[in-house]
C-alpha positions in Angstrom: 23.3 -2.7 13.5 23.0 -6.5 13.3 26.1 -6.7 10.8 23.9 -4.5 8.6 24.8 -1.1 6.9 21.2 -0.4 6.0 18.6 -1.3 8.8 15.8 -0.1 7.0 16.5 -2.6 4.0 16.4 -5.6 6.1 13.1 -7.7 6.4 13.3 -7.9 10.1 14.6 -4.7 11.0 12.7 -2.3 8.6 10.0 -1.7 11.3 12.3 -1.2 13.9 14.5 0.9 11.9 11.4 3.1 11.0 10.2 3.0 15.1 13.7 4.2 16.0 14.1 7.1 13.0 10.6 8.3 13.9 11.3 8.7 17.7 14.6 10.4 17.0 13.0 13.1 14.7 10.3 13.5 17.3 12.2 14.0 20.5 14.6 15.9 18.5 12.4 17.9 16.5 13.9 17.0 13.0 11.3 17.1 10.9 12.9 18.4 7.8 12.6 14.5 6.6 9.3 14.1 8.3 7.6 13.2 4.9 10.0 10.6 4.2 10.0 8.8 7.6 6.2 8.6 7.8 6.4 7.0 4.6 9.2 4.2 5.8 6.9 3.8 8.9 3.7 3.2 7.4 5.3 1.1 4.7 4.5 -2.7 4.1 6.5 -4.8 6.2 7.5 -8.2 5.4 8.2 -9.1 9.1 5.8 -7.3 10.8 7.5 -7.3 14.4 7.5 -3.5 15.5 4.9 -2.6 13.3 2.5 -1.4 15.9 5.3 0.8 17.1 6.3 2.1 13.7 2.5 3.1 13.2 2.4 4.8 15.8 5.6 6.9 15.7 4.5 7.5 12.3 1.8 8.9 12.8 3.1 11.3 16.2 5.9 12.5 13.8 3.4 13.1 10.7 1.3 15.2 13.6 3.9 17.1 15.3 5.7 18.3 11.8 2.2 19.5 10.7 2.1 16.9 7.8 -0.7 17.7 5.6 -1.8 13.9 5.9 -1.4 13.6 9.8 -5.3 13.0 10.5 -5.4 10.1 8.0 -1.9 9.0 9.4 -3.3 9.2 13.0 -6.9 7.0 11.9 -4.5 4.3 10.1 -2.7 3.8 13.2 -5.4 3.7 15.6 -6.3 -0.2 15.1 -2.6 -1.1 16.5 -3.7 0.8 19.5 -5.7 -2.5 20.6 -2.9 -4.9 20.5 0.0 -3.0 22.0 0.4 -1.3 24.7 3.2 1.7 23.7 1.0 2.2 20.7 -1.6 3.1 22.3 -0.2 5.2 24.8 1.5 6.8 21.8 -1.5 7.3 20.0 -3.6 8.8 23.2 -1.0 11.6 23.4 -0.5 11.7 18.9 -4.2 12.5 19.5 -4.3 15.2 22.0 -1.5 16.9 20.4 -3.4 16.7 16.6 -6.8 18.0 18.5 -5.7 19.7 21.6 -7.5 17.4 23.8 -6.2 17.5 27.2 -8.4 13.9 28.2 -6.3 12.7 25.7 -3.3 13.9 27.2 -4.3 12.8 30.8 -4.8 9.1 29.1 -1.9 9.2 27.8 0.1 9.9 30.9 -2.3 6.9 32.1 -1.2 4.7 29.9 2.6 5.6 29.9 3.1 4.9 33.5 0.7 1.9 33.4 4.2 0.3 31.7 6.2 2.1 33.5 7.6 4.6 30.5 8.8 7.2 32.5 10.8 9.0 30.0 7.9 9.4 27.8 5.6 10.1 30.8 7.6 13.0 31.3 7.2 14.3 27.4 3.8 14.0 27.8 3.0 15.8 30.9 5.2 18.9 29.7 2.0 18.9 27.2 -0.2 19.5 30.2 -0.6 22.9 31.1 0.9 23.7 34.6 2.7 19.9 34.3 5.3 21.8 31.9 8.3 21.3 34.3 7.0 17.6 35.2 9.9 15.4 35.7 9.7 11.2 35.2 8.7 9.5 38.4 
């Protein structure tokens, strides 16, 4: 990726890289390196593009794998939730997974079709009881 054999060593594409791995092991449900991809995405970043989205991934995978830490995960990430709009989607549903809040979840699928994230809209809903078979709009 962008001549580089190691995304997660580079400067500008560590957040990214972290973003992407996070998703992956989410959608997936590969969370036998859960602990270790938190960590990348709630690591420092020297170029902080796609840290809100690393954050956030972060702390849905640290949730969904049943990470020991996931509340404190989910409360560090929350702050990105005011300057980005996938974040904050992300963290709606991160938070009515971690507490089974079902508002949550309904904000959630607010917020994912508010930018027109359908594929995401559709993972949340399938959260929803009686959505389960929801498909993106």
């Amino acid at each position: 990726m962008a001549r580089m054999e190691d995304a997660a060593s580079s400067p500008v594409l560590a957040p990214f890289a972290a973003f992407v791995d996070a998703r992956v092991a989410v959608h997936t449900r590969a969370y036998h390196q859960a602990a270790t991809l938190v960590e990348r995405a709630f690591a420092p970043f020297t170029v902080r593009w796609y840290e809100a989205y690393a954050r956030a991934a972060g702390a849905e995978l640290a949730v969904v794998a049943g990470l020991p830490e996931a509340a404190e995960r989910v409360a560090a990430a929350m702050p990105y939730a005011e300057q980005n709009d996938w974040a904050a989607a992300c963290l709606a549903r991160t938070r009515g997974i971690l507490h089974g809040d079902r508002d949550a979840l309904a904000e959630a699928v607010e917020r994912w079709t508010s930018i027109d994230a359908r594929f995401e809209r559709a993972c949340t809903l399938r959260l929803l009881p009686g959505r389960e078979r929801s498909t993106p709009r």
